[in-house]
C-alpha positions as CSV (number, residue, x, y, z in Angstrom):
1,X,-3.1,-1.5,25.3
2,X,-0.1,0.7,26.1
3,X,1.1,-2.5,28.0
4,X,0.8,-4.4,24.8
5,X,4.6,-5.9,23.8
6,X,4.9,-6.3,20.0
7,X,6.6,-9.3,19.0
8,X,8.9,-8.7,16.2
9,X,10.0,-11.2,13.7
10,X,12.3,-9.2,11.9
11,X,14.4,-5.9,12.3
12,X,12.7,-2.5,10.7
13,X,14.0,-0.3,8.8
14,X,12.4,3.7,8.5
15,X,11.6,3.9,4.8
16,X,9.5,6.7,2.8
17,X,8.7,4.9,-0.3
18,X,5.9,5.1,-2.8
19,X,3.5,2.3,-2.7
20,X,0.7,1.4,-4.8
21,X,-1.7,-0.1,-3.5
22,X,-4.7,-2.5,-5.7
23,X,-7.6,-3.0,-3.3
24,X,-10.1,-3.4,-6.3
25,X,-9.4,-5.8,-9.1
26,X,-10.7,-5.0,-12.2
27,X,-12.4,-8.2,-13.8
28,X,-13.7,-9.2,-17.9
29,X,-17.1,-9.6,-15.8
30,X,-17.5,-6.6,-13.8
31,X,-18.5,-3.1,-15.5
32,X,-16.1,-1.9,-11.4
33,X,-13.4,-0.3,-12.7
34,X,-9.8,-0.9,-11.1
35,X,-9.2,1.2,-7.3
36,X,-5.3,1.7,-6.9
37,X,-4.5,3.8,-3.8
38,X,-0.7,5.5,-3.6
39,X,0.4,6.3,-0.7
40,X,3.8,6.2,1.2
41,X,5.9,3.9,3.3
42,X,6.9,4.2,7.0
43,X,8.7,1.2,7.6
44,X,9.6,-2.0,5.8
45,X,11.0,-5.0,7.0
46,X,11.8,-8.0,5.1
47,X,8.6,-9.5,5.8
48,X,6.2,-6.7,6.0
49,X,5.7,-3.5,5.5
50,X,4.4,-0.2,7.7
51,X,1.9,2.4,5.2
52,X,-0.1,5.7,5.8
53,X,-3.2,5.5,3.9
54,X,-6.5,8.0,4.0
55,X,-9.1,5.4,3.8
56,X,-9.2,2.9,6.5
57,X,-8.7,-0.7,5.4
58,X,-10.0,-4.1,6.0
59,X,-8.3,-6.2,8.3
60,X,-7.6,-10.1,6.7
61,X,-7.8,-8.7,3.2
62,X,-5.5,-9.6,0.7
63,X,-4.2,-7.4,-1.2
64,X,-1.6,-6.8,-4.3
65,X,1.5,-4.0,-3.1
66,X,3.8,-2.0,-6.0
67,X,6.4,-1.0,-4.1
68,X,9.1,1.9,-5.4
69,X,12.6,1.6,-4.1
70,X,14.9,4.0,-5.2
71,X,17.7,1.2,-5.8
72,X,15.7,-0.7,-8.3
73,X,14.1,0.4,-11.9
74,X,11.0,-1.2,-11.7
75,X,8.9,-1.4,-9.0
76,X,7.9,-4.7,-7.2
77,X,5.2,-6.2,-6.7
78,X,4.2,-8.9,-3.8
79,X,0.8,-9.7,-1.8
80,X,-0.1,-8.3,1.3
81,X,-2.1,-9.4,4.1
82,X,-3.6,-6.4,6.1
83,X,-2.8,-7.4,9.8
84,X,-3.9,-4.2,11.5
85,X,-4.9,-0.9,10.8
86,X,-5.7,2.0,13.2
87,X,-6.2,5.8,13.1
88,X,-3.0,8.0,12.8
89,X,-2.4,9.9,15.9
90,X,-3.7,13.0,14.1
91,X,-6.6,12.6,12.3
92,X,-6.0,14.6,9.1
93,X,-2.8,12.0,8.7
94,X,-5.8,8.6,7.9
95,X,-4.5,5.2,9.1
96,X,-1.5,3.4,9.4
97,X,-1.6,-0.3,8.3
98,X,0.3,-3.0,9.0
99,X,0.9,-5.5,5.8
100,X,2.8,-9.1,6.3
101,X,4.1,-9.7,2.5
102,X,3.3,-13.2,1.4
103,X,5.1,-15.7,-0.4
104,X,3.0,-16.1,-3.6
105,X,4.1,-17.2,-7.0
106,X,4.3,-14.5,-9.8
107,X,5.8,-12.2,-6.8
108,X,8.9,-10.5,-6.5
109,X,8.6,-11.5,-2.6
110,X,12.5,-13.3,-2.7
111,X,13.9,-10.4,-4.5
112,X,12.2,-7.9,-1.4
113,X,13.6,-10.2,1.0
114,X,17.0,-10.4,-0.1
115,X,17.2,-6.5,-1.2
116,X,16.0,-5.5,2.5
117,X,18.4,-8.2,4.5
118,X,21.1,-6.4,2.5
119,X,19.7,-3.1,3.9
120,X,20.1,-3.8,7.4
């Protein structure tokens, strides 16, 4: 694995932001009530984005992101796919995850894109 070349798609940039983070929808027909996990980020890119998170997550799922920038008012939100996610090098720090945002309609997904290619 420390062999293992990581293809990037897009240039990163380091970025402590809040995220928040839905990986539990609340529905009419469940009595489950909504999970929302905040946590921080460590690295965004224009099509993805790095996180530290305490509870380890599933790999595939899909889930909805609120990210905080401190250049906009409101936060946005986009879909995520969880790519990866492995410990933190120090245990008392959870995982880091890997997201790739999706395009998805009702998304602020074009608005990320743009704001981060301006970033770079």
């Amino acid at each position: 694995m420390a062999n293992e070349k990581v293809k990037r798609e897009q240039p990163r940039l380091d970025e402590h932001s809040t995220i928040f983070i839905e990986t539990l929808a609340a529905s009419e027909n469940s009595s489950q009530q909504e999970s929302i996990l905040i946590c921080n980020s460590l690295e965004i890119s224009a099509s993805g984005v790095r996180v530290c998170v305490d509870d380890e997550l599933e790999t595939g799922a899909l889930l909805r992101l609120g990210i905080e920038l401190a250049e906009l008012e409101r936060p946005l939100y986009m879909v995520g796919e969880v790519r990866w996610c492995k410990p933190a090098q120090r245990p008392e720090q959870g995982y880091h995850v890997g997201f790739k945002l999706l395009e998805s309609d009702g998304t602020d997904y074009e608005i990320w894109k743009k704001l981060v290619q301006e970033m770079i």
